[in-house]
TORPA-4810 file (N, C-alpha, C, O; in nm, 3 decimals):
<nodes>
NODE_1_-2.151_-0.215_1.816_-2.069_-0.126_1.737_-1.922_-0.145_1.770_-1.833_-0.147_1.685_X
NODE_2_-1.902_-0.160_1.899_-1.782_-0.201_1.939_-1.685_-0.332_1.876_-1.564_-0.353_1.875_X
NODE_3_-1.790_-0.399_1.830_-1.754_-0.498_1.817_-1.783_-0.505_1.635_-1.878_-0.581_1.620_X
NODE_4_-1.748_-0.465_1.530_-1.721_-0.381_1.443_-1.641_-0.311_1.434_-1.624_-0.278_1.316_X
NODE_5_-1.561_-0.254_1.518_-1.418_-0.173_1.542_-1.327_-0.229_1.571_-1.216_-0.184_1.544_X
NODE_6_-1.346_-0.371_1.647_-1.240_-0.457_1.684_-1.231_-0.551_1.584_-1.124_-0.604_1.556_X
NODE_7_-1.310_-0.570_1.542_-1.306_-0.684_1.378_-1.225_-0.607_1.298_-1.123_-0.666_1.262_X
NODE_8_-1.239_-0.482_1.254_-1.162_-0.370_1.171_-1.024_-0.356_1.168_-0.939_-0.338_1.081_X
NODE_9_-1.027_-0.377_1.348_-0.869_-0.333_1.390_-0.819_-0.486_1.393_-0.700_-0.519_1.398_X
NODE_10_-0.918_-0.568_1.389_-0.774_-0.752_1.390_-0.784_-0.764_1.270_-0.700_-0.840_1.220_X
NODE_11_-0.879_-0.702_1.180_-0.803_-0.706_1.002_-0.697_-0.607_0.982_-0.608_-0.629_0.900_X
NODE_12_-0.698_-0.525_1.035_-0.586_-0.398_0.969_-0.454_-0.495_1.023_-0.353_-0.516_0.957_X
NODE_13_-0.488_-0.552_1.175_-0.350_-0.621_1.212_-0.265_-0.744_1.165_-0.145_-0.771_1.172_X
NODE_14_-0.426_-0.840_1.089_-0.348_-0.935_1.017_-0.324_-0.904_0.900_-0.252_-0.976_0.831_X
NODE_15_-0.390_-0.764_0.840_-0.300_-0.769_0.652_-0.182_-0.698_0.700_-0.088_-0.701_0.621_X
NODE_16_-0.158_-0.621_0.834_-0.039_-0.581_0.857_0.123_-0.676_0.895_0.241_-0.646_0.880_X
NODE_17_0.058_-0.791_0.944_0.132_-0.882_0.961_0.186_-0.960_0.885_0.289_-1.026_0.889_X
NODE_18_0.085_-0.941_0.793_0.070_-1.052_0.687_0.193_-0.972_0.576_0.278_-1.028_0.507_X
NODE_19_0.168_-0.844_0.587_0.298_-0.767_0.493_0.439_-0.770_0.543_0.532_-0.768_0.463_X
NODE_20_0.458_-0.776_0.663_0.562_-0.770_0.724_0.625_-0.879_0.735_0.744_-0.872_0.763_X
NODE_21_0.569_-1.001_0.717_0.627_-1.136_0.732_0.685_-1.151_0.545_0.789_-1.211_0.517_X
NODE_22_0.601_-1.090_0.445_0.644_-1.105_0.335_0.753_-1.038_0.351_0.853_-1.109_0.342_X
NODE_23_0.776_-0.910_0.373_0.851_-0.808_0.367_1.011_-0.912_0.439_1.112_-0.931_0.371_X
NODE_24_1.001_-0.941_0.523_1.101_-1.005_0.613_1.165_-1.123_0.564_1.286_-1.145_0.566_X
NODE_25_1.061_-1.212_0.512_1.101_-1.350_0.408_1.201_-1.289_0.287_1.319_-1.321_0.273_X
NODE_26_1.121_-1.187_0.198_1.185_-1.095_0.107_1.353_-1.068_0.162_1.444_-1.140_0.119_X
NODE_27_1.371_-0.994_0.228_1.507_-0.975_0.282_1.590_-1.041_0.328_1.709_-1.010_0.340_X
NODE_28_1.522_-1.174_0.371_1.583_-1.312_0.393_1.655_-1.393_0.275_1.766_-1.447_0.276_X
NODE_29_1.544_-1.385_0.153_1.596_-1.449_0.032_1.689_-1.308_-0.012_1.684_-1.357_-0.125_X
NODE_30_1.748_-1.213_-0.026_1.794_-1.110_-0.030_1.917_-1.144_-0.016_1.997_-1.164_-0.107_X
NODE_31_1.946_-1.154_0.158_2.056_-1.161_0.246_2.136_-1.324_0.125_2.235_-1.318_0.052_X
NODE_32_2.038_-1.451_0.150_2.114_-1.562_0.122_2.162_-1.525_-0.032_2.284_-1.534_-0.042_X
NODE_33_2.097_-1.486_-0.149_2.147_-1.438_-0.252_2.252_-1.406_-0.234_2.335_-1.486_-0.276_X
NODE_34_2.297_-1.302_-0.179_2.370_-1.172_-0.150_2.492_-1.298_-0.091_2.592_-1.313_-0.160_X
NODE_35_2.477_-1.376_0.026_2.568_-1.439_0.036_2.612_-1.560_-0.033_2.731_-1.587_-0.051_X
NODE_36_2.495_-1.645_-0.078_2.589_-1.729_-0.185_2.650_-1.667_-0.312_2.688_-1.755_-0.390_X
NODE_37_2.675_-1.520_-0.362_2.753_-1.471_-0.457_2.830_-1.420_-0.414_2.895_-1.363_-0.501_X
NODE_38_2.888_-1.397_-0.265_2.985_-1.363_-0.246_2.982_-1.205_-0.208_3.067_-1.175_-0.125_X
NODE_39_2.908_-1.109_-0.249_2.850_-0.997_-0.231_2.778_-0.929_-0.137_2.688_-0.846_-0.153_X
NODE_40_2.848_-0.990_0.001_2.724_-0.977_0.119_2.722_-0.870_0.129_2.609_-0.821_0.128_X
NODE_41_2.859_-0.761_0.149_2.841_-0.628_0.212_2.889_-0.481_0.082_2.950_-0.384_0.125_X
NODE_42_2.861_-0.487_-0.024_2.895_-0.457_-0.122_2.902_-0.274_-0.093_2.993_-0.191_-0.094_X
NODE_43_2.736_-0.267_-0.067_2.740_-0.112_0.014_2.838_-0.058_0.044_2.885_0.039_-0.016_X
NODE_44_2.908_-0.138_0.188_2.959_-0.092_0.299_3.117_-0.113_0.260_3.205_-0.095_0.345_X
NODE_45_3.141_-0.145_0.152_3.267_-0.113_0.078_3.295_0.071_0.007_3.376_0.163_-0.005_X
NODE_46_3.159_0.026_-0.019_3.201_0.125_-0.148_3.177_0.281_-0.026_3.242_0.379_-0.060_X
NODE_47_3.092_0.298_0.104_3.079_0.386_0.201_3.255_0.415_0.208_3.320_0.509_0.164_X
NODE_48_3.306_0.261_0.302_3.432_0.296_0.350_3.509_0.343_0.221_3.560_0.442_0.272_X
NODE_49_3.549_0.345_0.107_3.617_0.424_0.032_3.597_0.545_0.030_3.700_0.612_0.040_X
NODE_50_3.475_0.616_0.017_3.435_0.770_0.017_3.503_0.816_0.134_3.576_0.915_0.131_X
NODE_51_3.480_0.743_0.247_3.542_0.810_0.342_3.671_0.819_0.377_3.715_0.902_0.457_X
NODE_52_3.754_0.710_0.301_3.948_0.746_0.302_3.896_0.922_0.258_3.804_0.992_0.215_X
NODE_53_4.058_0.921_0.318_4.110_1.038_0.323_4.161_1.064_0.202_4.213_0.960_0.162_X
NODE_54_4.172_1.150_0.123_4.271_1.134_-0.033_4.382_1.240_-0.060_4.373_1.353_-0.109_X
NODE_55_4.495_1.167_-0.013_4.607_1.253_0.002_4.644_1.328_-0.163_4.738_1.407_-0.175_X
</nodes>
């Protein structure tokens, strides 16, 4: 029986792995997009404006 629970748990771990490596590739092709258009940090522009001060 034990050994039925551990088969269970090294499948839950490789479709878990198996998502996370997509997930990671995904954000990889993301990032290079993002930098061959020139657009790497687009966010973190538009953050720092909200936060000027507005005299």
């Amino acid at each position: 029986m034990s050994d039925t629970k551990s088969q269970d748990k090294a499948e839950r771990l490789k479709a878990a792995l198996k998502e996370n490596l997509k997930r990671r590739k995904a954000q990889a092709r993301g990032r290079q997009a993002a930098k061959s258009s020139g657009t790497e940090s687009g966010s973190l522009s538009v953050s720092g404006e909200r936060d000027k001060a507005s005299d």
